[in-house]
C-alpha positions as CSV (number, residue, x, y, z in Angstrom):
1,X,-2.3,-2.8,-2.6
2,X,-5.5,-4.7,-1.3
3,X,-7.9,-1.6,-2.2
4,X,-10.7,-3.9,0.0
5,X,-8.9,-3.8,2.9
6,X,-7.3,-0.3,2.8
7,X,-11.7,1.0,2.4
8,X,-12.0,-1.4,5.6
9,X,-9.5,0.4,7.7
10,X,-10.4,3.8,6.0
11,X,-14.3,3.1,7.2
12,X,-13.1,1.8,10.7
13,X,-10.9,4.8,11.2
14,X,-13.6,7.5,10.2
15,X,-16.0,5.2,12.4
16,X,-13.6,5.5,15.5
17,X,-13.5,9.3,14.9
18,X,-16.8,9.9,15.2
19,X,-17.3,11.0,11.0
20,X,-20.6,12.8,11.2
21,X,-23.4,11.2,9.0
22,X,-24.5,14.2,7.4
23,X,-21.9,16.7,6.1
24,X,-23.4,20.3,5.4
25,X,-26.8,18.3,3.6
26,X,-24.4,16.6,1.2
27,X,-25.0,12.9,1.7
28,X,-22.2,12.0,-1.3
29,X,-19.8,12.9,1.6
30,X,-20.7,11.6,4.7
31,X,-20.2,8.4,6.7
32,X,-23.3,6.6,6.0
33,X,-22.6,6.9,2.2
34,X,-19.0,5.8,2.3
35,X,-19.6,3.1,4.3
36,X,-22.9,1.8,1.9
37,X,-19.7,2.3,-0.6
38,X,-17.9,-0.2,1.5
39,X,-20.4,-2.6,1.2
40,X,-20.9,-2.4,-2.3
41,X,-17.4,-3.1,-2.8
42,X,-17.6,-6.3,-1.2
43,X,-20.6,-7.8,-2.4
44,X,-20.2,-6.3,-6.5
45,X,-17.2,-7.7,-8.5
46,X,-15.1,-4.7,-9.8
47,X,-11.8,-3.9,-11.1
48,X,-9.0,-3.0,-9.8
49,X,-9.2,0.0,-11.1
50,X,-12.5,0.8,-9.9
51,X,-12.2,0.1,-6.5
52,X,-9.4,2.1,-6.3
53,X,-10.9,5.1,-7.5
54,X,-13.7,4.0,-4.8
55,X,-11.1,4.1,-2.0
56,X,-9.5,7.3,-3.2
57,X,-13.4,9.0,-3.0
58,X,-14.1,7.3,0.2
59,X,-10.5,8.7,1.9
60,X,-11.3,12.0,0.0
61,X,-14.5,12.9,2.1
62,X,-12.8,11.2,5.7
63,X,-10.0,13.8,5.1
64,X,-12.5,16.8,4.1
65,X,-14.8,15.9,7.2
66,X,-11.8,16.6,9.3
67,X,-11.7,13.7,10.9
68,X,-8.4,12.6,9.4
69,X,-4.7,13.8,7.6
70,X,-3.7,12.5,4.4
71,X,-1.4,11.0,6.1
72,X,-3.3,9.2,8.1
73,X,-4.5,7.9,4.3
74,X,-1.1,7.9,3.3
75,X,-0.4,5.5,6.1
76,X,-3.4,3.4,5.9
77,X,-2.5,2.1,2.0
78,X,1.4,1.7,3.2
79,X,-0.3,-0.9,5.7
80,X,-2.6,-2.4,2.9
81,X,0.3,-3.1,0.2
C-alpha cells in the first residue's frame, strides 16, 4: 500500500467533510494536527512501518471526529494498494 497517498486522500476526505480543527481542546486529534502530520510525512524520510502507524493515527481521529466510517478508511487503503 502507498501509506503517502492513502494520508493524502485520508486528509482530503476529512477536509471535504468539514473535520473541525479543534476536537473537545485536544489538538492531538484534530484536523490541523493531522494534516501538519501529513506534511511531515512528506518532507521527513521514514519507514514503512512508521508511516503506516502515522496513517492508521491520522484515520483514527477522522473516524472519532465523526466525519467518517471505517469503511470509508477501509476503502481509502483498497484504493491506495
Amino acid at each position: 500500500m502507498d501509506a503517502l497517498k492513502a494520508m493524502e486522500k485520508t486528509i482530503a476526505l476529512a477536509y471535504a467533510k468539514g473535520m473541525p480543527t479543534d476536537i473537545s481542546g485536544n489538538s492531538s486529534i484534530d484536523f490541523n494536527h493531522i494534516d501538519h502530520m501529513l506534511n511531515i510525512m512528506k518532507s521527513e524520510p521514514m519507514s514503512y512501518g512508521k508511516l503506516c502507524r502515522w496513517l492508521g493515527w491520522a484515520q483514527a481521529c477522522v473516524v472519532n471526529s465523526g466525519e467518517a466510517t471505517l469503511e470509508d478508511m477501509k476503502q481509502i487503503n483498497k484504493e491506495c494498494k
